[in-house]
C-alpha positions in Angstrom: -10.2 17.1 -0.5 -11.8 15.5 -2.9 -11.4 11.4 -4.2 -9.8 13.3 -7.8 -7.4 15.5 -5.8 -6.4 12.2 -3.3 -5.7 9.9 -6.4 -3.6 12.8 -8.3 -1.3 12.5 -5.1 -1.8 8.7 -4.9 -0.7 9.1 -8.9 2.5 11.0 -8.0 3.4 8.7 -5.5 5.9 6.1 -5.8 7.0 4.0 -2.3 3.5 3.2 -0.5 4.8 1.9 2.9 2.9 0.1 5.5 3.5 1.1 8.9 2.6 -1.8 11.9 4.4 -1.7 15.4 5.1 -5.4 15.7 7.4 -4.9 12.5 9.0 -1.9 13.6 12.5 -3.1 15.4 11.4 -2.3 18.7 10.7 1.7 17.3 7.8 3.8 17.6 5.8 3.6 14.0 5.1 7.9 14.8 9.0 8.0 14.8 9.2 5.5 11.8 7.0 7.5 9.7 8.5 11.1 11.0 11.9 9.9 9.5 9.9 8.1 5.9 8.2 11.3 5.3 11.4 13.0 5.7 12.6 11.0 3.3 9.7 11.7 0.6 7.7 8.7 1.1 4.0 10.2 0.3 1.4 7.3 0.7 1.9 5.6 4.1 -0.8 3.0 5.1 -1.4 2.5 9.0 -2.2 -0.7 9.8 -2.4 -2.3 13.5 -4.5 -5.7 14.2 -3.8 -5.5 18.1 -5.1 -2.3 19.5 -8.5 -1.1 21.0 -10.4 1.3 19.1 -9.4 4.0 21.2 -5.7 3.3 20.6 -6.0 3.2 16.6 -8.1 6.3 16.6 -5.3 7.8 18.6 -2.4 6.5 17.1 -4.6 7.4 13.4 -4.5 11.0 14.6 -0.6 11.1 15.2 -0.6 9.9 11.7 -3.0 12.1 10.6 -0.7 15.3 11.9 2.5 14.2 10.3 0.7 13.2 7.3 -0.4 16.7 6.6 2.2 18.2 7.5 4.3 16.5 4.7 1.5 16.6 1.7 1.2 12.8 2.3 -1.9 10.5 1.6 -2.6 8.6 4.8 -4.7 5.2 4.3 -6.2 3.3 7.1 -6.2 -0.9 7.2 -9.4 -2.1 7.4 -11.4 0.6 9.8 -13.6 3.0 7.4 -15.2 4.6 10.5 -12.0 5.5 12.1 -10.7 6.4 8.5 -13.6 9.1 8.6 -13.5 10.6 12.1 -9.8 11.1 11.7 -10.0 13.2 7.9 -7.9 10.0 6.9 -7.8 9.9 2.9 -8.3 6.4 2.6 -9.1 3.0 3.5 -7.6 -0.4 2.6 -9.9 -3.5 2.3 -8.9 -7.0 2.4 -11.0 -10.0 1.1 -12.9 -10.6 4.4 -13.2 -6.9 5.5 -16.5 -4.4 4.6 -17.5 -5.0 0.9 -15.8 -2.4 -1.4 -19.1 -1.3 -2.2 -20.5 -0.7 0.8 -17.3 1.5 1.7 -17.9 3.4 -1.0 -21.2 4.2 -0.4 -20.1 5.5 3.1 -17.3 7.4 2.0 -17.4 8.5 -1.8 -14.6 10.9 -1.6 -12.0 8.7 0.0 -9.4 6.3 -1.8 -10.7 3.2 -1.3 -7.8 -0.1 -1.7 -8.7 -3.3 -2.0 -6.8 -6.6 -2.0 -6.2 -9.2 -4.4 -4.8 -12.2 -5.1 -6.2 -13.6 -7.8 -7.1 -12.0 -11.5 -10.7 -13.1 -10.2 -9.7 -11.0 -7.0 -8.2 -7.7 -8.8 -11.5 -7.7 -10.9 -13.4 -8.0 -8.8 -12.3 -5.5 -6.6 -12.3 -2.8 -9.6 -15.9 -3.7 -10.4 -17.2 -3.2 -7.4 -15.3 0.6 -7.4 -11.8 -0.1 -6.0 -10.2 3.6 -6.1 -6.6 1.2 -6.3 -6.0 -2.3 -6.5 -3.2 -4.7 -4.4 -1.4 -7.4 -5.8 0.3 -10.0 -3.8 2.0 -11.5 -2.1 4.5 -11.7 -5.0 7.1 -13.4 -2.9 7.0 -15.1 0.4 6.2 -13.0 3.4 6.0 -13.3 7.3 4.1 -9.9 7.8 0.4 -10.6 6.8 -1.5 -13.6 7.1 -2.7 -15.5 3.9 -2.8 -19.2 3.2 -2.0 -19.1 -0.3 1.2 -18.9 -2.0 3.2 -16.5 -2.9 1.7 -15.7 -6.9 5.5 -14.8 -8.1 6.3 -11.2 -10.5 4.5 -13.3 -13.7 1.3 -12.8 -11.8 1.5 -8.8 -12.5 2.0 -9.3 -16.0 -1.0 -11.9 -16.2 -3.3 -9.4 -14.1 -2.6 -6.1 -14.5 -3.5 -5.9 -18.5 -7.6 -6.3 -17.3 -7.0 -3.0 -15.1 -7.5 0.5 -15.7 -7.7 1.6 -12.3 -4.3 1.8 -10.7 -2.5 -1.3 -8.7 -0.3 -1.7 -6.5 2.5 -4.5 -5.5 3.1 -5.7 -2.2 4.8 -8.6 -0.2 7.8 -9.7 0.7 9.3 -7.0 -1.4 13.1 -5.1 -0.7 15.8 -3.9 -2.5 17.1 -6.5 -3.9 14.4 -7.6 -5.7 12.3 -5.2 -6.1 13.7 -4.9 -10.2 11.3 -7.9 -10.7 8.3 -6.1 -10.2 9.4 -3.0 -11.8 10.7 -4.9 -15.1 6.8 -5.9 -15.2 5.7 -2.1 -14.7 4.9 -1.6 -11.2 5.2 2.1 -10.4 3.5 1.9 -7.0 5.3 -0.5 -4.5 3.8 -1.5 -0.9 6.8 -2.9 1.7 6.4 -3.1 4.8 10.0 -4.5 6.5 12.3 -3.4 3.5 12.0 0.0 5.8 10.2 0.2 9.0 12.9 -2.8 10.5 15.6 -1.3 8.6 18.7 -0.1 10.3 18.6 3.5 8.5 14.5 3.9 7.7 15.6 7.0 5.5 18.4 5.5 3.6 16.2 2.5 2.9 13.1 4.8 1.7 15.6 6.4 -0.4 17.1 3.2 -1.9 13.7 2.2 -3.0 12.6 5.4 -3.9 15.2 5.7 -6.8 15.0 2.5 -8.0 10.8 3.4 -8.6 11.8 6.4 -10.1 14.6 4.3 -12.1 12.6 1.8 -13.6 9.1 1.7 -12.6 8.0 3.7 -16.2 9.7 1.3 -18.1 8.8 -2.1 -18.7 10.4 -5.4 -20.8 8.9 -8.3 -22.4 9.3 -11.3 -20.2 6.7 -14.4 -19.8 4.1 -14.2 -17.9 4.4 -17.4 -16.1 1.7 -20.0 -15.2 -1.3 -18.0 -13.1 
């Protein structure tokens, strides 16, 4: 597949979930994402800090299979070499992994995310060939280390007018607030608790999933905010 066919999926998608075992409830992440995919989650992002090489590639595989089998993107955290031995469609970067443009030197047909949190961050990123762009945390969040604060829903509307490639929004996000990010245009939302440690993991894709749908075309004037 090539990086044009990946992004027309990653286009179409709406709920981009992040899949990591400590955040799981005490589940297996395969039997997390088996019942997401059922529910029509199509980008899932595996993402496991804690396990050997052999493990990820492993567990990366099982992904892989129940990826495919649904017509879902799958994007690895961090490991581009594991990314490519496992026909994995993408890789996500953070500010202290391999330099976007080395990644995309490596692997020029694979969607390649990187991580922001800054304007100076997100433009970076796209300059140096980002296939996507992260924003966040927008709220407070216990699942992903970072020493800043959390940059608030203003921040999308102060960043996102300086990119044309497309962005995503991500921490601390669930249903009952994720109308603040849509109100400011996201259309593709990252979570990662809001369903792999909810009770029903399909009924909470599927609340999500049609608020996205809802609202995530439309956006309303409101300020910015300080950024």
């Amino acid at each position: 597949m090539t990086l044009a066919d990946r992004m027309a999926m990653f286009a179409a998608g709406d709920l981009y979930l992040v899949i990591t075992e400590d955040f799981c409830a005490g589940r297996s992440p395969v039997k997390v994402l088996s019942e997401a995919l059922q529910a029509g989650v199509r980008v899932v992002q595996l993402r496991e800090k804690h396990l050997t090489d052999k493990e990820f590639y492993s567990r990366a595989l099982q992904f892989r299979e129940l990826c495919s089998a649904k017509n879902a993107l799958l994007v690895l955290n961090d490991r581009i070499d594991i990314a490519l031995a496992t026909d994995a469609d993408g890789v996500h970067l953070g500010q202290d992994d391999l330099p976007i443009q080395a990644a995309r030197s490596l692997a020029p047909e694979l969607i390649i995310g990187g991580s922001s949190h800054s304007l100076r961050e997100a433009v970076s990123a796209q300059e140096a060939g980002a296939s996507y762009v992260n924003i966040g945390p927008i709220f407070a969040t216990q699942t992903k280390a970072h020493t800043g604060i959390a940059l608030g829903p203003g921040a999308i509307k102060a960043i996102t007018p300086h990119l044309v490639v497309p962005w995503t929004v991500m921490g601390g996000i669930k249903a009952s607030n994720v109308d603040l990010v849509l109100e400011r245009g996201a259309k593709h939302v990252a979570v990662v608790t809001a369903v792999t440690a909810a009770d029903d993991v399909a009924l909470a894709c599927a609340e999500l999933r049609e608020k996205i749908q809802g609202k995530g075309k439309s956006m309303v004037d409101s300020p910015a905010g300080e950024f």
